[in-house]
C-alpha positions as CSV (number, residue, x, y, z in Angstrom):
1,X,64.2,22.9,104.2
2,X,65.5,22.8,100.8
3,X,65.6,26.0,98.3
4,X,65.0,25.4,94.9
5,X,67.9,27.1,92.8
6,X,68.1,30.0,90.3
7,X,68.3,28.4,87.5
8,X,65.2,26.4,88.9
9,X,63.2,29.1,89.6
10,X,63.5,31.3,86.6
11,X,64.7,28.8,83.6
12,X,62.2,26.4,81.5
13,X,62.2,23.7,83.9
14,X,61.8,25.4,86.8
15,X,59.2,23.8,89.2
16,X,56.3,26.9,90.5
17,X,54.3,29.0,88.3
18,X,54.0,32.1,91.2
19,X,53.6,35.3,89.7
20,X,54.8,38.1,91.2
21,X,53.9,42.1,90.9
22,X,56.3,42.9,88.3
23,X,55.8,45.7,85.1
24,X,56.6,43.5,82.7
25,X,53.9,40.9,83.1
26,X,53.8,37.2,83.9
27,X,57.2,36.8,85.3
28,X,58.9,35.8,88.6
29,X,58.5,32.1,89.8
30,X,59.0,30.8,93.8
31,X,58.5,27.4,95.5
32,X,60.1,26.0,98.6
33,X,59.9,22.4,99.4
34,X,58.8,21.9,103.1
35,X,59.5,18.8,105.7
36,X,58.4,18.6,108.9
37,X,59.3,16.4,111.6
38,X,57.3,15.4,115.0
39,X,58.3,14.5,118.6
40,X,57.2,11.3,120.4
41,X,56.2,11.6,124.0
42,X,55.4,8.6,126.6
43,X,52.2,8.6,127.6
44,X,49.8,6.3,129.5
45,X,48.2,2.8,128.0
46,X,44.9,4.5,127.6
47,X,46.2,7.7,125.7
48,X,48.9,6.1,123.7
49,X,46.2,3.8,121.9
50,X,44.0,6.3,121.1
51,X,47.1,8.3,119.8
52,X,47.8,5.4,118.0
53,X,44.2,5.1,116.5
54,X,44.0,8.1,115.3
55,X,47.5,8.7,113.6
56,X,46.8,5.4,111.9
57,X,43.6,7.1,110.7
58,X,45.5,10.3,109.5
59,X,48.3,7.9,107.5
60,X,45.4,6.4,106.3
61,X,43.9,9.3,105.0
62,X,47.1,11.0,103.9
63,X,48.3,8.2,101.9
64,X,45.2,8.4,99.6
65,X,45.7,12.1,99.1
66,X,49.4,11.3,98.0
67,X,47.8,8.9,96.0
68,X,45.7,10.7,94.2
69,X,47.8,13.8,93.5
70,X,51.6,12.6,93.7
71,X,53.2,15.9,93.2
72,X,56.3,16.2,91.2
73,X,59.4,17.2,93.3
74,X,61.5,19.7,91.3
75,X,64.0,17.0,89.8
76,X,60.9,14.6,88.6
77,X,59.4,18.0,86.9
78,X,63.0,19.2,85.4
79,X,62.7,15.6,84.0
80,X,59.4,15.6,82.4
81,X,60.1,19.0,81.0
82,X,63.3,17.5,79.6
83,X,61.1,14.7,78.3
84,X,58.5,16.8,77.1
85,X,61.2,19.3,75.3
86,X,63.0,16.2,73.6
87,X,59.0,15.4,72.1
88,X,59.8,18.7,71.0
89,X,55.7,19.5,70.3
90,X,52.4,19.2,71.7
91,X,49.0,19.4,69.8
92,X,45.8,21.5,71.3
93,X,42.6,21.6,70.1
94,X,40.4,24.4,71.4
95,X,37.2,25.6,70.5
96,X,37.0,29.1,69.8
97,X,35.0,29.8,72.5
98,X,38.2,30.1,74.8
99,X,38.7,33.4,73.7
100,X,42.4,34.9,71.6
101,X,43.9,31.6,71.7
102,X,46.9,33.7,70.6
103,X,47.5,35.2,73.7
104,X,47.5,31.8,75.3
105,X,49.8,30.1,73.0
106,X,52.2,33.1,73.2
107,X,52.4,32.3,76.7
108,X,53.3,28.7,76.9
109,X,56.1,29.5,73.8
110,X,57.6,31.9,76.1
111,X,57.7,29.6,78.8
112,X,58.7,27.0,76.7
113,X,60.1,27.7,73.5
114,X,61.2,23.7,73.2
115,X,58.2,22.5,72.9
116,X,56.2,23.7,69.7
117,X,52.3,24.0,69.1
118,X,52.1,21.9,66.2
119,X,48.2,20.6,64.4
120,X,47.1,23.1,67.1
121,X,43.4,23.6,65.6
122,X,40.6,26.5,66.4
123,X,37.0,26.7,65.6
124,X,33.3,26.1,66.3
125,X,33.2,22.8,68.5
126,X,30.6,21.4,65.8
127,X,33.7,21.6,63.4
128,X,36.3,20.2,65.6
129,X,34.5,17.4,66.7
130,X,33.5,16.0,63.9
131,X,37.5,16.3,62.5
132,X,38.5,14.8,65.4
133,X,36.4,11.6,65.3
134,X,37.3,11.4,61.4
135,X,41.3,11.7,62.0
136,X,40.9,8.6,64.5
137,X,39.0,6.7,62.3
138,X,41.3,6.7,60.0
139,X,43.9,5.7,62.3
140,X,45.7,8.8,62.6
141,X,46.2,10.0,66.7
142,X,47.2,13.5,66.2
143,X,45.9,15.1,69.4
144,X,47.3,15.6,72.9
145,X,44.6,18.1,74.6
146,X,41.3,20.0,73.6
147,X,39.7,23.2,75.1
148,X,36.1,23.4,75.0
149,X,33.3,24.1,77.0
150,X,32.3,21.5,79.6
151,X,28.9,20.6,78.3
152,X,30.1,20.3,75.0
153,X,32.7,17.5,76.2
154,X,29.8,16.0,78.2
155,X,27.9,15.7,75.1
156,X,30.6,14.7,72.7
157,X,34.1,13.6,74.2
158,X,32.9,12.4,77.0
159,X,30.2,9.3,75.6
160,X,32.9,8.2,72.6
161,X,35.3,7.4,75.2
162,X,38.4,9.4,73.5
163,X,40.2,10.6,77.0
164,X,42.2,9.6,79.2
165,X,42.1,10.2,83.2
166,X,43.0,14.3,84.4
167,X,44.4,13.1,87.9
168,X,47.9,11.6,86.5
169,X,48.3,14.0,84.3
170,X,48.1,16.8,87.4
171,X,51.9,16.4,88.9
172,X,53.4,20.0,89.3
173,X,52.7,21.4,93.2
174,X,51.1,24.7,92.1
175,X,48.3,22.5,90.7
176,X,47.9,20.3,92.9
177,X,47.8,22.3,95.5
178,X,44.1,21.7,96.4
179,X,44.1,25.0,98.9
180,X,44.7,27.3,95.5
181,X,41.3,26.2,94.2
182,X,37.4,27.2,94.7
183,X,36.2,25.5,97.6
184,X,39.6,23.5,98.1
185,X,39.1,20.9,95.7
186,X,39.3,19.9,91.8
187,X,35.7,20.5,89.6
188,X,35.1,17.7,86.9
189,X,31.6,17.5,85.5
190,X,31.7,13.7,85.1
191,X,30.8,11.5,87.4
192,X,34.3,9.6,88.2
193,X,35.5,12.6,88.6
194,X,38.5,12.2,86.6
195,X,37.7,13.4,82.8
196,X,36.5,16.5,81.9
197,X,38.1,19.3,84.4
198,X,36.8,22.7,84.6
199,X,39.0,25.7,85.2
200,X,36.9,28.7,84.2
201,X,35.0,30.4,86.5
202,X,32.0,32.7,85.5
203,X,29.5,34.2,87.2
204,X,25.6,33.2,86.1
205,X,22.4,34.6,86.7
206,X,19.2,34.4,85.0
207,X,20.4,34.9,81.0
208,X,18.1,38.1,80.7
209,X,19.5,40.9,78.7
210,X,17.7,44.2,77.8
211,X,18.3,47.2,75.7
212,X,19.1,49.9,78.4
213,X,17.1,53.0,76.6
214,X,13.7,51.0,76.7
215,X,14.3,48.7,80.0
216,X,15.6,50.5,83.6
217,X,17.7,47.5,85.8
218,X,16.6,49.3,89.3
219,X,12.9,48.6,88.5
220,X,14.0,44.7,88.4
221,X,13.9,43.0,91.9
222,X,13.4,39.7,91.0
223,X,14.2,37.7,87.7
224,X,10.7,37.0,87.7
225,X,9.9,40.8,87.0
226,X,10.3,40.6,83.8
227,X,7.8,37.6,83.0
228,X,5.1,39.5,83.8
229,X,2.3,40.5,81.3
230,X,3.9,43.5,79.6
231,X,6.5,41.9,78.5
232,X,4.8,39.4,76.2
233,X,5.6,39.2,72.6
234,X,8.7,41.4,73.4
235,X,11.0,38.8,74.0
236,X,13.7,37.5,71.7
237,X,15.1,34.0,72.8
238,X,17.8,32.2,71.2
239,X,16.9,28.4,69.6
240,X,19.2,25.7,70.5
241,X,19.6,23.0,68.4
242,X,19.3,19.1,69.8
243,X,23.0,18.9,69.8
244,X,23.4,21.5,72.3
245,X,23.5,22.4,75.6
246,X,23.5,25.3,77.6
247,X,25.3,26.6,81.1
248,X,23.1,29.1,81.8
249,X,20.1,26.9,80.6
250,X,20.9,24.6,82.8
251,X,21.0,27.1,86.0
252,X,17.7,28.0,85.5
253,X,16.5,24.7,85.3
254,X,17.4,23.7,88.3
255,X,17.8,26.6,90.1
256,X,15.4,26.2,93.5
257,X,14.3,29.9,93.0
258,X,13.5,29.8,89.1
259,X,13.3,26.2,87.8
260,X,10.9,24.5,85.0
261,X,8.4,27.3,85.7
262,X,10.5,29.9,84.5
263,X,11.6,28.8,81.3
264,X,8.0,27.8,80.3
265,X,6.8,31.5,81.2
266,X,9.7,32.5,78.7
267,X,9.3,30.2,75.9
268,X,5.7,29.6,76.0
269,X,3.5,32.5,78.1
270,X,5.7,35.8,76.5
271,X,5.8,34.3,73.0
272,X,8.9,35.0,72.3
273,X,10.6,35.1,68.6
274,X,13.4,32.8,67.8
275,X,16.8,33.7,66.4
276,X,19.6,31.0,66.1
277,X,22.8,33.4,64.7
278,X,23.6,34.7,67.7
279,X,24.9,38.6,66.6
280,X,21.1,38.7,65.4
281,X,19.4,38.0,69.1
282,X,22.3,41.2,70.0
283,X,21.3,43.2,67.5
284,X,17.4,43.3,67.5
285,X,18.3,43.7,71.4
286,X,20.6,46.6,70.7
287,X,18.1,48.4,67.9
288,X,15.4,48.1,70.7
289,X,13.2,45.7,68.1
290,X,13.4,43.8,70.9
291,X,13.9,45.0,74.4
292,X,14.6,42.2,76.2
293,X,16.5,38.5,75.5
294,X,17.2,35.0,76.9
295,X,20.3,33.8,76.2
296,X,21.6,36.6,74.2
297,X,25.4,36.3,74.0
298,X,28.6,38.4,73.8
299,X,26.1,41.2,75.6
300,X,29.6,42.3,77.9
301,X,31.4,43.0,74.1
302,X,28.5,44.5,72.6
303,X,28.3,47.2,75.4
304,X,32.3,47.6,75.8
305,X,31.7,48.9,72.3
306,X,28.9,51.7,73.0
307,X,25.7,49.7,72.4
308,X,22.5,50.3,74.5
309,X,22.7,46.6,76.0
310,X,23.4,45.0,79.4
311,X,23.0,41.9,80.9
312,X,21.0,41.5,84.3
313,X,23.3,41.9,87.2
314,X,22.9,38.7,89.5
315,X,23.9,40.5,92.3
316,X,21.2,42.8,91.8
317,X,18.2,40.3,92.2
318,X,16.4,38.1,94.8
319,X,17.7,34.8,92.8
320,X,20.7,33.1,94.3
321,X,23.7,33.4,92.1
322,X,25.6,30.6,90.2
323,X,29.2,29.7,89.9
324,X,29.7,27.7,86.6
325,X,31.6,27.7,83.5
326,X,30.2,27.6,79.7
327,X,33.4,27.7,77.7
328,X,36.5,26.5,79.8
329,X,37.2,22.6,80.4
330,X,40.2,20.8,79.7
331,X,40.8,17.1,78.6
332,X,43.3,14.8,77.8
333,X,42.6,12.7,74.4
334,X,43.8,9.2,74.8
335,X,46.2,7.9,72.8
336,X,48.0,11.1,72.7
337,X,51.3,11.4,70.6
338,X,53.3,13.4,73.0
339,X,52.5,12.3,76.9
340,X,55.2,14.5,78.5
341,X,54.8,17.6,76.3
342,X,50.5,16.8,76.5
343,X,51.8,17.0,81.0
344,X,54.0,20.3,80.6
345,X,51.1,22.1,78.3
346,X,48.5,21.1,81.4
347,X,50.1,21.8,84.0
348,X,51.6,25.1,82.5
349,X,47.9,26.2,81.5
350,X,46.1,24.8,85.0
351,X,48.7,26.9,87.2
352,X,48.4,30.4,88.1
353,X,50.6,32.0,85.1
354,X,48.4,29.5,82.4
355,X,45.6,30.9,84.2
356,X,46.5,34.6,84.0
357,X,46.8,34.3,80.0
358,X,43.5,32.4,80.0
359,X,41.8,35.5,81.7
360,X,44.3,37.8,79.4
361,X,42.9,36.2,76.4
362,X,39.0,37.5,77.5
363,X,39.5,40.4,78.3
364,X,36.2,41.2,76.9
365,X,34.3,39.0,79.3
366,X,33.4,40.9,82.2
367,X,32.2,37.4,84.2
368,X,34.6,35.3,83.2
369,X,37.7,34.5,85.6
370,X,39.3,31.3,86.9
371,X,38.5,28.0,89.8
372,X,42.0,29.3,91.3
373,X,41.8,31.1,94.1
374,X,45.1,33.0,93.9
375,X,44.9,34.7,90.2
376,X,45.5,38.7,91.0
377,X,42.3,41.0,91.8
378,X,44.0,43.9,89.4
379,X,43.6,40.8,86.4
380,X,40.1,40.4,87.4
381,X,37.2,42.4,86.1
382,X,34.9,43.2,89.8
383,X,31.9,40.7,88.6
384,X,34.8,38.0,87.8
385,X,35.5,38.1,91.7
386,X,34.1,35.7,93.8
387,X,32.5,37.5,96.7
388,X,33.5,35.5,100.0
389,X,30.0,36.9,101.5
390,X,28.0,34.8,98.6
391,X,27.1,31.4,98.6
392,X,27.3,30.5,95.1
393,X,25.2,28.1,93.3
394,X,27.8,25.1,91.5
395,X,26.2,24.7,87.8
396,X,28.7,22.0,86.4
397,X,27.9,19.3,89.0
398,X,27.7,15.5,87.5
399,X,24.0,15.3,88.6
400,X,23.1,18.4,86.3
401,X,24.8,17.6,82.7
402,X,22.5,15.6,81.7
403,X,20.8,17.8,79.7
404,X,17.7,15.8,78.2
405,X,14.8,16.8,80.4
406,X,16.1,20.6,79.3
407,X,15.5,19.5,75.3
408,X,12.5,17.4,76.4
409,X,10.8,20.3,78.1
410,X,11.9,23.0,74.9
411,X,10.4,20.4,72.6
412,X,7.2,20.0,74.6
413,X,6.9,24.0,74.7
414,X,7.5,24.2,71.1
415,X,5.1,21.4,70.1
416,X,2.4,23.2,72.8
417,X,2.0,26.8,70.3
């Protein structure tokens, strides 16, 4: 078995990301390189075939896997950080939806103080796209990875063709570890599984939020409790434009236990009024003009800072809960500038540190946490936690992106007042 070093374990081109408990923060790295060996015994014609059958079967198998991942050993990642650090800068684009990108970025200099965050832009994904597509047109490949929320890259990114494959790109052990991660595997929304990778983890439930001096939560059994009569014209519901789509939308849609059925009852049986900016939905909600709303956001922020609002706990209701994530998916634009400092930043960010200063940087986001399965429970806010009891509902899956029956049924309701 072969240690890794010091200097490897604690310098910038060490190999692991493990965090350990320490007072100071994100600090403390470990990873051991394992071999194993096996022993040969004679055995009969008859046994020795089958042996030989089925280890063929498990080379087989296992040389896909290595295939697919092909971790870096710790010189071929001390190599690529040297790489990466001769680059000497990486460009991010991230929509601000990914919370104090500050926090994050602080992080990653820390870690590597080499490699700069140069062109690194922020802003409104309608903003950054757009920039994007105009920077390329004109010939000019500035960026090496964008943030944004995984519908947002299905509806945008994704179609033009602008990134490259995740998978490659995925070489340091503590990512590709596949037991560190929800339900042992990698979650891309796309359908070659190999483009648009989600790492966030939020908790969903029906998108009904209520003003907490006019509505009581422990009347409310069912999400369907509040579609009944007395709620009509009392509803405020957010408008969505044709350019965008919706996580939590989406859930409802094709949730078994809500479905079409519910959003018409919303949009078209409690005749709801419209709001598009979304601190007005929060604060007719939080003034009790309006005392309940579907897809109110920032509802966790608005009541961290005192105001009669709360969202409908998912755990609370008959409806199954959803695993999903609105904000956090990462991609790597094609045609990057810097390839090994584009591999360090993803790796970095994907790993359990990277992870910790993603949830660090929402810390006003009660829901929101991360696909690893090894981020710290005292980082964690208690509805971030997966329950191992639950069996979540998956949102992001390739099936459901496609949101056009969503916009086709919203534009039916709206044409049917």
């Amino acid at each position: 078995m072969q240690r890794l070093t010091k200097q490897q374990m604690t310098g910038t081109a060490g190999l692991s990301w493990m965090v350990t408990p320490m007072a100071t923060g994100i600090i403390g790295w470990s990873e051991t390189l394992n071999g194993n060996s096996q022993g040969v015994r004679t055995m009969t014609r008859k046994w020795s075939s089958l042996i030989f059958v089925l280890l063929l079967k498990l080379m087989l198998v296992t040389a896909g896997a290595a295939a697919e991942t092909k971790p870096a050993g710790a010189q071929e990642w001390n190599a690529l950080v040297k790489k990466a650090e001769e680059e000497g800068e990486v460009a991010i684009y991230a929509t601000d939806s990914i919370g104090h990108a500050q926090t994050i970025w602080a992080a990653f200099q820390k870690r590597y103080p080499k490699i700069k965050l140069v062109g690194t832009s922020l802003g409104r994904g309608s903003d950054l796209f757009p920039k994007l597509f105009s920077e390329r047109r004109a010939g000019k490949y500035i960026t090496d990875v964008f943030l944004a929320g995984p519908t947002a890259v299905h509806l945008n990114l994704y179609p033009a063709k602008v990134l490259d494959p995740m998978p490659p790109a995925l070489v340091h052990p503590n990512v590709t570890d596949l037991s560190k991660w929800w339900q042992g595997k990698h979650h891309y929304v796309d359908v070659e599984r190999q483009y648009n990778f989600v790492y966030e983890s939020a908790l969903y439930g029906p998108p009904l939020s209520f003003n907490t001096g006019i509505v009581n939560e422990k009347d409310i059994k069912s999400a369907w409790d509040l579609v009944q009569p007395q709620w009509k014209g009392k509803y405020a519901v957010l408008q969505l434009n044709a350019t965008q789509g919706s996580t939590a939308l989406s859930y409802v849609y094709y949730h078994p236990q809500l479905g079409p059925k519910f959003i018409e009852r919303i949009y078209r049986d409690m005749e709801p009024t419209f709001f598009r900016d979304l601190r007005q939905g929060t604060d007719w909600l939080a003034q009790g003009k309006f005392p309940v709303c579907f897809l109110c956001r920032r509802i966790d922020r608005a009541q961290m800072q005192g105001l009669p609002v709360a969202e409908l706990d998912p755990y609370s209701i008959a409806e199954r809960p959803g695993i999903g994530s609105g904000s956090g998916a990462i991609v790597l634009i094609n045609r990057h500038p810097h390839p090994s400092a584009a591999k360090v930043f993803i790796n970095w960010f994907l790993s359990q540190e990277g992870q910790i200063a993603f949830r660090q940087a929402n810390t006003d986001e009660l829901r929101v946490g991360s696909m690893r399965e090894d981020l710290p429970q005292e980082v964690l806010p208690p509805l971030a936690r997966r329950r191992k009891d639950q069996d979540y509902l998956f949102i992001n899956r390739p099936e459901w992106m496609d949101f056009k029956p969503i916009q086709d049924l919203l534009e039916q309701l709206k044409k049917s007042k």
